[in-house]
C-alpha positions in Angstrom: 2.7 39.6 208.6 -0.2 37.4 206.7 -2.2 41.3 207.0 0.2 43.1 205.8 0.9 41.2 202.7 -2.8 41.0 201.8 -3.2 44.8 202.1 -0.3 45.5 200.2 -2.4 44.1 197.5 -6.1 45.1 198.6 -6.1 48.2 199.7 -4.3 51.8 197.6 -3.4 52.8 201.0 -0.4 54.0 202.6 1.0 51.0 204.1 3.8 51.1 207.0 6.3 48.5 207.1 8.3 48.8 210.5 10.7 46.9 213.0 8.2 46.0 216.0 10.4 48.0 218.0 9.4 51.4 216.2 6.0 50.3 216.5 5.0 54.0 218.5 6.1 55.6 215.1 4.1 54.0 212.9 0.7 55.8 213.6 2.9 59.0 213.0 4.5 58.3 210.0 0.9 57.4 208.2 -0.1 60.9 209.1 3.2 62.6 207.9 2.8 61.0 204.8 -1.2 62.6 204.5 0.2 65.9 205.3 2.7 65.4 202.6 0.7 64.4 200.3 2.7 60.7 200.1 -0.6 58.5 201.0 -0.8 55.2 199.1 3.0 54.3 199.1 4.7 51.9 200.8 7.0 53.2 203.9 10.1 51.5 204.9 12.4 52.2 207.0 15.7 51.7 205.7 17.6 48.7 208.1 19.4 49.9 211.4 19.6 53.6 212.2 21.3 56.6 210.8 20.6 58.7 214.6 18.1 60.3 212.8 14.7 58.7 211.5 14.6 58.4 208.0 12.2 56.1 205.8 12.1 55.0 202.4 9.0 56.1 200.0 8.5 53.5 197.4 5.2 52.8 195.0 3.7 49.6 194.7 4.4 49.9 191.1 8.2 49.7 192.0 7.9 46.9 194.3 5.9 44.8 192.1 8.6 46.3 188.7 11.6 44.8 191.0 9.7 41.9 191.5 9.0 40.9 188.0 12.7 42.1 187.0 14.2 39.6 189.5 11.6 36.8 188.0 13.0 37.6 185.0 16.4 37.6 185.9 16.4 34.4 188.0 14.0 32.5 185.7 11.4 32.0 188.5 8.2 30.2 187.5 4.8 28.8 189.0 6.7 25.8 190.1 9.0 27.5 192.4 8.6 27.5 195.9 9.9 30.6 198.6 11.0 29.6 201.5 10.7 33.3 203.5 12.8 33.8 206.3 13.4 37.5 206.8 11.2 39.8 208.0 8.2 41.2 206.2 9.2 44.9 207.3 12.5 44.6 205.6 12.9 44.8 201.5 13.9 41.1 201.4 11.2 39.3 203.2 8.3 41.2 201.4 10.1 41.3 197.7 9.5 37.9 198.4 6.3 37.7 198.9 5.3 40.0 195.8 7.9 37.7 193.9 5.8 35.0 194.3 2.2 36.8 193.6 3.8 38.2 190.3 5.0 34.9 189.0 2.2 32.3 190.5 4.6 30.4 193.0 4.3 29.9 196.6 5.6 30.9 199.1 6.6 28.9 202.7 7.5 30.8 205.5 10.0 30.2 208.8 8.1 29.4 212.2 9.7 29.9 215.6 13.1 32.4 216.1 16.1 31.5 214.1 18.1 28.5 214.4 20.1 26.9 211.7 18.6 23.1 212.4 15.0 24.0 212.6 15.5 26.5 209.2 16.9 23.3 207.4 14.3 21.0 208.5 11.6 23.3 207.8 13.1 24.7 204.2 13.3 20.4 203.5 9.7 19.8 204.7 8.4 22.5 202.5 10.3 21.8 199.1 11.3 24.6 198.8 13.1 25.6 195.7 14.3 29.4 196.2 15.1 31.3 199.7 16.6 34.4 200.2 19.0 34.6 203.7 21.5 37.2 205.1 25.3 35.9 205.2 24.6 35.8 209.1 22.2 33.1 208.5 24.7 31.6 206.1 27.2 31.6 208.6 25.6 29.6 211.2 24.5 27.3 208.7 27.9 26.5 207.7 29.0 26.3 211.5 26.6 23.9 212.6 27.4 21.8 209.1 23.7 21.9 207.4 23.6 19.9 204.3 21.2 21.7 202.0 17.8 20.2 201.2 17.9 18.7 197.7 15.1 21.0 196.2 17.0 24.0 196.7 18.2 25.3 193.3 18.8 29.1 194.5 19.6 30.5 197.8 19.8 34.4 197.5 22.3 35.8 199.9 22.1 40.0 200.6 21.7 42.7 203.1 25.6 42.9 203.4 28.7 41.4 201.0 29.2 37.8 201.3 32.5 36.5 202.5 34.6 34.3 199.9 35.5 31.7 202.1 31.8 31.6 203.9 30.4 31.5 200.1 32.7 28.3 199.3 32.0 26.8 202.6 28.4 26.9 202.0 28.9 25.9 198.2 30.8 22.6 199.9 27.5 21.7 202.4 24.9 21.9 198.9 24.0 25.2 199.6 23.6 26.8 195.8 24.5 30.4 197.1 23.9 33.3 194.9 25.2 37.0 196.2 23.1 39.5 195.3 23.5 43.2 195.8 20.4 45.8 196.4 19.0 47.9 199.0 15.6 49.0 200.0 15.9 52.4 198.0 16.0 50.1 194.4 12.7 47.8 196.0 15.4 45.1 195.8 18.3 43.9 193.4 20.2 46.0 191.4 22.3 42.8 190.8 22.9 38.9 191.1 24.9 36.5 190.8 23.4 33.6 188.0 26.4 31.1 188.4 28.7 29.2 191.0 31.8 31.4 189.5 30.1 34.5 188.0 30.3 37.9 189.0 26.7 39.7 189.6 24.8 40.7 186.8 23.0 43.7 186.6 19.2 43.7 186.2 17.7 44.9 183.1 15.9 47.6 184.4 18.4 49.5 186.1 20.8 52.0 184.5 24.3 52.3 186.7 27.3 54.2 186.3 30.3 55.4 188.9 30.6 58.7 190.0 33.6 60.2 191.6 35.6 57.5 193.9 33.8 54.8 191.9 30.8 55.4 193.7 27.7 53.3 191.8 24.7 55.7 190.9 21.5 54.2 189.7 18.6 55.0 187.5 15.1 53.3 186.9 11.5 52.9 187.6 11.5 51.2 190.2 13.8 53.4 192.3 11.9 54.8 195.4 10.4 58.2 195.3 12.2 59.9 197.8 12.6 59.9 202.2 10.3 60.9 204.7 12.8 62.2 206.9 12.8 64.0 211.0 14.3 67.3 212.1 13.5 68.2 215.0 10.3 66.8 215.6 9.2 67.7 212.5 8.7 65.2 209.3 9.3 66.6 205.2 10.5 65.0 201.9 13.7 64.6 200.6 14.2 63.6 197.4 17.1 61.6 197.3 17.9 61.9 193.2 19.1 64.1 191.3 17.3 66.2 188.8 18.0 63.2 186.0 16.8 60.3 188.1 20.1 59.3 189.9 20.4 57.8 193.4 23.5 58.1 194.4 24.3 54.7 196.8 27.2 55.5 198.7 29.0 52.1 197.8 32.4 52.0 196.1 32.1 49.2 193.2 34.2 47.8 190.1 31.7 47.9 187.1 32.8 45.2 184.7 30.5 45.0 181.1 27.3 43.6 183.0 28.5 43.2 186.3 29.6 44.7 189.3 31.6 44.0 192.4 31.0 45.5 195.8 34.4 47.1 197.1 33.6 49.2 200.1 31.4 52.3 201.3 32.5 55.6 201.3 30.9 56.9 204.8 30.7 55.5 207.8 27.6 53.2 207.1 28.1 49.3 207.4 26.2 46.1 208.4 25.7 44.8 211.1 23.7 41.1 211.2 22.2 42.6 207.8 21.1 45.9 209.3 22.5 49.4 208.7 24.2 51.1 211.2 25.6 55.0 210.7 29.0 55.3 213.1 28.5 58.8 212.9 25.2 59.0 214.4 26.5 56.2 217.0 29.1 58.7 217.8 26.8 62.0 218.1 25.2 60.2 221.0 28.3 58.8 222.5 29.2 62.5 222.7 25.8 63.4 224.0 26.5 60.8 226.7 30.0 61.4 227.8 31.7 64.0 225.7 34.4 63.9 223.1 36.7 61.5 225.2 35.0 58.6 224.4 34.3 57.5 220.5 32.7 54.4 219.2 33.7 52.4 216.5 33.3 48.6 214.6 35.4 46.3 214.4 35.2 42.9 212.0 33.4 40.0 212.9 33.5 37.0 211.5 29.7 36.5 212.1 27.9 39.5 212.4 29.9 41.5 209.7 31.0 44.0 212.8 30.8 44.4 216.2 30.6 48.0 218.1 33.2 48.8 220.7 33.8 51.6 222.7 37.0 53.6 223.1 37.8 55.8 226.3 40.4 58.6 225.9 42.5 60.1 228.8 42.0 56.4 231.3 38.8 57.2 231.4 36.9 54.5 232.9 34.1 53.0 230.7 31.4 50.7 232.6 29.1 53.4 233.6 29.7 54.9 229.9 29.0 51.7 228.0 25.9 51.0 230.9 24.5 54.1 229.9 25.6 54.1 226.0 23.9 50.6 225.4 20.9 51.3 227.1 19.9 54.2 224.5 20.5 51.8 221.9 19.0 49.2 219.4 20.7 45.5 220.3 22.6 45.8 216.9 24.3 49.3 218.0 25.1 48.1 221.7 28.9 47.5 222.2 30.0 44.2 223.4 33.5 45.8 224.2 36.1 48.3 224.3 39.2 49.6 224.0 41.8 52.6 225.5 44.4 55.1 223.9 45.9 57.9 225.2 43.3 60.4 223.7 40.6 60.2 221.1 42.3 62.2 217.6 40.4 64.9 216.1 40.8 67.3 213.3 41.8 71.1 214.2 37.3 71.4 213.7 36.7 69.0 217.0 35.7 66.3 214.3 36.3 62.6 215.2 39.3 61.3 213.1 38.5 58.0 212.3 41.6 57.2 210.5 44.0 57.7 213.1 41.5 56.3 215.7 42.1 52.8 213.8 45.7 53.1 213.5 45.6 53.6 217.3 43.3 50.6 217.9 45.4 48.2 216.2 48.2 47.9 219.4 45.6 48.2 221.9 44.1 45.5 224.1 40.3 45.3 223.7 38.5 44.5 227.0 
């Protein structure tokens, strides 16, 4: 981690940022991007899996814009202190990093794998005055009843929307929770929340406006430059704007003066412990597996946003489905259960029907 912070700031080369468990790719990627002409970027891949390889091209110049914009916008000075416990190949645990080289602080970081107690007594012992967490992280904080350390004056809370009732829970325990909303495509935030009872403000150097179904588009410099993206074994560029600057997110929001509030997607992307996961590439290889009598779908978890199941058409049975389903898959796309109806709806195209496949679900029995 230590190296890839320092050469995102020595070096003008093309730096890779991936989960350890794409770690084969990497060495490919570095060489797509020469042969694209891409070198000297920063390469992310965006969180979870879309069933196809995709990866986010962004400049350092947009990482380090994002990072002063959310200085600005949070007031962050030399005297703050990160406490870093996200990962340095995701968009929150390096913006912090390059938040805290653009405005002098410091930065503390997490030791040992995740547990609420240790993360509490570690954020205490370090003094740490701003952290950024996931509302899974939240969540078990709250459950095991962690009083917040006293220097805390901001704990950033993103990678999926933050439940209500979790939010003033955590408020309750000292926790000075702030949602934010962002994604690795904007470097970061688009917007934050600045107060206990206020809505989240948008950044200063984003432009927003809703397209059709209140879908959010964004504009600004520090937007990412585009996707390295796989077909068939093959790697190119796609540009991901429109000819104005415009990324299209994909998220259905209410836009408010200077604010905005997450209402839904409108695909079949959602989060997962803070990682993305695309049902319908979940479902191409479900049907790769076991053909179009078997689907795969989320339902809500309190902790982990979602949770996969399967469903099995026709009595099928499932165990040697699921077996073989959630061993060709990352832990977060793995289902932990399933569920049965008569048989799996489809439009008159073949074309999973995801609609009526929930109105189903709701009477059945999940195993």
């Amino acid at each position: 981690m230590d190296t890839c912070i320092e050469n995102f700031w020595t070096t003008c080369e093309t730096l890779v940022l991936g989960n350890p468990a794409t770690k084969f790719e990497l060495g490919r990627i570095s060489n797509a991007c020469e042969q694209l002409d891409v070198s000297g970027n920063v390469i992310l891949q965006t969180s979870g899996t879309t069933g196809k390889s995709r990866w986010v091209i962004l400049s350092r110049d947009a990482i380090r814009g994002s990072a002063r914009a959310v200085n600005c916008h949070l007031g962050i000075t030399r005297d703050d202190i990160w406490f870093c416990a996200l990962p340095v190949f995701h968009t929150g645990g390096l913006a912090v990093h390059v938040r805290a080289r653009e405005s002098g602080s410091s930065v503390a970081s997490y030791a040992g794998h995740w547990h609420p107690r240790l993360f509490t007594e570690q954020c205490n012992t370090s003094g740490a005055t701003i952290c950024s967490l996931v509302p899974t992280q939240v969540y078990d904080l709250v459950s095991s009843s962690q009083a917040a350390p006293e220097t805390l004056r901001i704990v950033l809370v993103g990678g999926a929307p933050l439940d209500c009732k979790l939010r003033d829970k955590a408020c309750a325990l000292g926790w000075p929770v702030r949602e934010t909303y962002g994604m690795t495509e904007s470097a970061s935030q688009v917007a934050t929340q600045l107060s206990d009872d206020g809505g989240m403000e948008i950044l200063e150097c984003w432009d927003v406006r809703l397209g059709n179904d209140s879908q959010l588009e964004i504009r600004g410099q520090n937007l990412f430059s585009g996707y390295l993206h796989e077909e068939s074994g093959s790697w190119g560029l796609l540009r991901g704007k429109d000819e104005d600057g415009w990324f299209l997110t994909g998220d259905s929001m209410l836009h408010n003066g200077n604010t905005l509030q997450f209402r839904g997607r409108n695909d079949t992307m959602l989060k997962i412990l803070g990682e993305r996961v695309e049902l319908d590439g979940l479902q191409a290889r479900i049907e790769s597996i076991a053909g179009e009598s078997f689907a795969v779908t989320a339902i809500a978890d309190e902790r982990c946003g979602w949770r996969i199941i399967l469903v099995a058409g026709n009595g099928l049975p499932v165990d040697d489905v699921m077996r073989l389903y959630n061993n060709s898959s990352l832990s977060i796309e793995r289902a932990s259960g399933s569920a049965r109806v008569d048989n799996i709806p489809r439009t008159a195209l073949g074309k999973l029907c995801r609609a009526k496949l929930d109105l189903l679900l709701r009477d059945a029995e999940h195993e």
